[in-house]
N, C-alpha and C positions, 0 to 999 in steps of 0.2 A: 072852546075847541076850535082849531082853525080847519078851512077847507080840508074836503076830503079830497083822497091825493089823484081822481081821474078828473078833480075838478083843478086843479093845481096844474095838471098837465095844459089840460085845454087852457087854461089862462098866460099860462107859459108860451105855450105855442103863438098864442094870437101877439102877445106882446113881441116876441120875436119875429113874426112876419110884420110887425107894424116899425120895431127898430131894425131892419133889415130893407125893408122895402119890398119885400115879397110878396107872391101872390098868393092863394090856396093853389093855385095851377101850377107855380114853380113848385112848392112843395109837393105836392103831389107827383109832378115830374122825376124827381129824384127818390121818389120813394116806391116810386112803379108802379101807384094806384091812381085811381081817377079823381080829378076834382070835387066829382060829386062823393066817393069816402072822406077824403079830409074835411069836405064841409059836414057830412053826418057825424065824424068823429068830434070835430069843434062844437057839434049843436048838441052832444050828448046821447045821440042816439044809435051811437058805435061806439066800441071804446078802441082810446089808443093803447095796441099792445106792447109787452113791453120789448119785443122785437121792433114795432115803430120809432119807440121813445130811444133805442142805443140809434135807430140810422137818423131821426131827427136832431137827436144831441151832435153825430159826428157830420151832420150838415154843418153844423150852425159851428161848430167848433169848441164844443162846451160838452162839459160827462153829463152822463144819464142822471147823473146826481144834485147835477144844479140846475137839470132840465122840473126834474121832480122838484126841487124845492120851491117849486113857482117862478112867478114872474119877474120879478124883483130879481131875484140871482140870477135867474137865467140872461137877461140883459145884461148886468153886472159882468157875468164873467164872458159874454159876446166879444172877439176880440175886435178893433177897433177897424181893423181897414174888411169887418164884415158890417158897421152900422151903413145905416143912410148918413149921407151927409147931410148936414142942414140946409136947408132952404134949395133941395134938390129934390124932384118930382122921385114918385118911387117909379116912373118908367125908365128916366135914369138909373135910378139906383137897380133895377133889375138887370140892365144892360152891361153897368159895370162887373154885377154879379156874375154874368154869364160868361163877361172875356174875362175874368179874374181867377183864385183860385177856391173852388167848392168844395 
């Protein structure tokens, strides 16, 4: 049996702020809670609801559906001018994020 699915979340999530360049604090920003919930929810000791998971899915530009399927998809279907660039710090890549479109 593979992951269960609030653990699929949080591993999605973290992969997507790692291929994005984001912080817990940009997310959190956009999602109108504090850095310290996103870090309780990533550490298992909140969960994300599934009202977080449709606004963190239409952050990133991806459904709630390949948000839930893990990591792996959720990158996958990341569209391309939301990754980090390569060999580009993520405080760049956050800065581009912010004059871009979210």
């Amino acid at each position: 049996m593979g992951m269960a699915l609030d653990e699929l979340v949080r591993s999605a999530v973290a992969a997507l702020l790692h291929a994005t360049g984001e912080s817990q604090t940009d997310l959190a920003t956009v999602l109108s809670i504090s850095q310290a919930q996103v870090s309780r929810r990533q550490a298992g000791t909140a969960v994300w609801s599934l009202a977080d998971c449709d606004a963190v899915a239409a952050h990133y530009n991806i459904t709630a559906h390949d948000l839930l399927a893990g990591p792996t998809r959720a990158v996958e279907a990341l569209p391309t001018e939301r990754r980090r660039a390569s060999g580009r710090s993520a405080t760049g890549a956050r800065t581009a994020a912010e004059g871009g479109v979210l």
